[in-house]
C-alpha positions in Angstrom: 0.0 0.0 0.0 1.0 3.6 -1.0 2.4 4.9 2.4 1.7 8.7 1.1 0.0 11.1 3.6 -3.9 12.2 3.0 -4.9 15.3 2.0 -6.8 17.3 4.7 -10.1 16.8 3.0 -9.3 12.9 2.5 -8.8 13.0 6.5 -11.9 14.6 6.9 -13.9 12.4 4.9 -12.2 9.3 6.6 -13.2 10.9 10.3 -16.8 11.5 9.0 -17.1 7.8 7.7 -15.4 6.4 10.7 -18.5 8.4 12.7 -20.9 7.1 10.1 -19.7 3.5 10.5 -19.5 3.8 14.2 -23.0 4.9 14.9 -24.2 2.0 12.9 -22.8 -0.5 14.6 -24.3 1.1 18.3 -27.6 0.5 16.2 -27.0 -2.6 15.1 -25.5 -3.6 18.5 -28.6 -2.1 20.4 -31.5 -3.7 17.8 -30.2 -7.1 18.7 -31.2 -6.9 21.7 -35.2 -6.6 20.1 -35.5 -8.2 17.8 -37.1 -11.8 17.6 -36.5 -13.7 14.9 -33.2 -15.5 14.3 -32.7 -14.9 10.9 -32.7 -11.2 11.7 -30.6 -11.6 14.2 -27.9 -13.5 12.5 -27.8 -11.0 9.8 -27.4 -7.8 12.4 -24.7 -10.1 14.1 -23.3 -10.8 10.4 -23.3 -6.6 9.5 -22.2 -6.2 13.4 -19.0 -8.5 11.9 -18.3 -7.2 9.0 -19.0 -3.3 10.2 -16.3 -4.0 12.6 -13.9 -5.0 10.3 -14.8 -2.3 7.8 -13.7 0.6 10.8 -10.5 -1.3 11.5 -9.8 -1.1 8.1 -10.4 2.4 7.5 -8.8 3.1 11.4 -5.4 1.7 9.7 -5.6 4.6 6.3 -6.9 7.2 9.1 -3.5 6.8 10.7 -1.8 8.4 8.0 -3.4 12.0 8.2 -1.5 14.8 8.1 -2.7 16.2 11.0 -3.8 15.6 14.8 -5.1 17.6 17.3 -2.4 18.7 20.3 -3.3 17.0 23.5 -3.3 20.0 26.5 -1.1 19.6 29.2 -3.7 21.1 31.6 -7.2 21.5 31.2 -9.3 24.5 31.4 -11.2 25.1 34.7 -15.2 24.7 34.0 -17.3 27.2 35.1 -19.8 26.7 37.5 -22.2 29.4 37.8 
């Protein structure tokens, strides 16, 4: 595989699929727990699989952006009133 950095708006996309892909599985995960028949069931467990797979896929290209956020050393104080 090409080991090139992504373009910003590459990187973006990826982090707006990676969201996509994650709220689906929490659905998927969460319906299972409703539904009734088995066939159903086996095919959310079987998109639960392969959803799974498809994020630590696109985790592994995400990891080449060209950009992170910085990590603070101290966080801010909340306020309370």
């Amino acid at each position: 595989m090409n080991s090139q950095p992504l373009a910003p708006h590459e990187s973006l996309e990826l982090h707006e699929f990676l969201n996509f892909k994650t709220l689906c599985l929490a659905k998927s995960k969460l319906m299972q727990g409703i539904v009734f028949d088995q066939e159903l069931k086996d095919l959310m467990q079987k998109d639960v699989e392969q959803t799974t797979q498809a994020i630590a896929d696109v985790q592994a290209i995400y990891a080449r952006a060209p950009f992170q956020a910085p990590v603070p050393q101290n966080r801010p104080t909340p306020i309370l009133n």
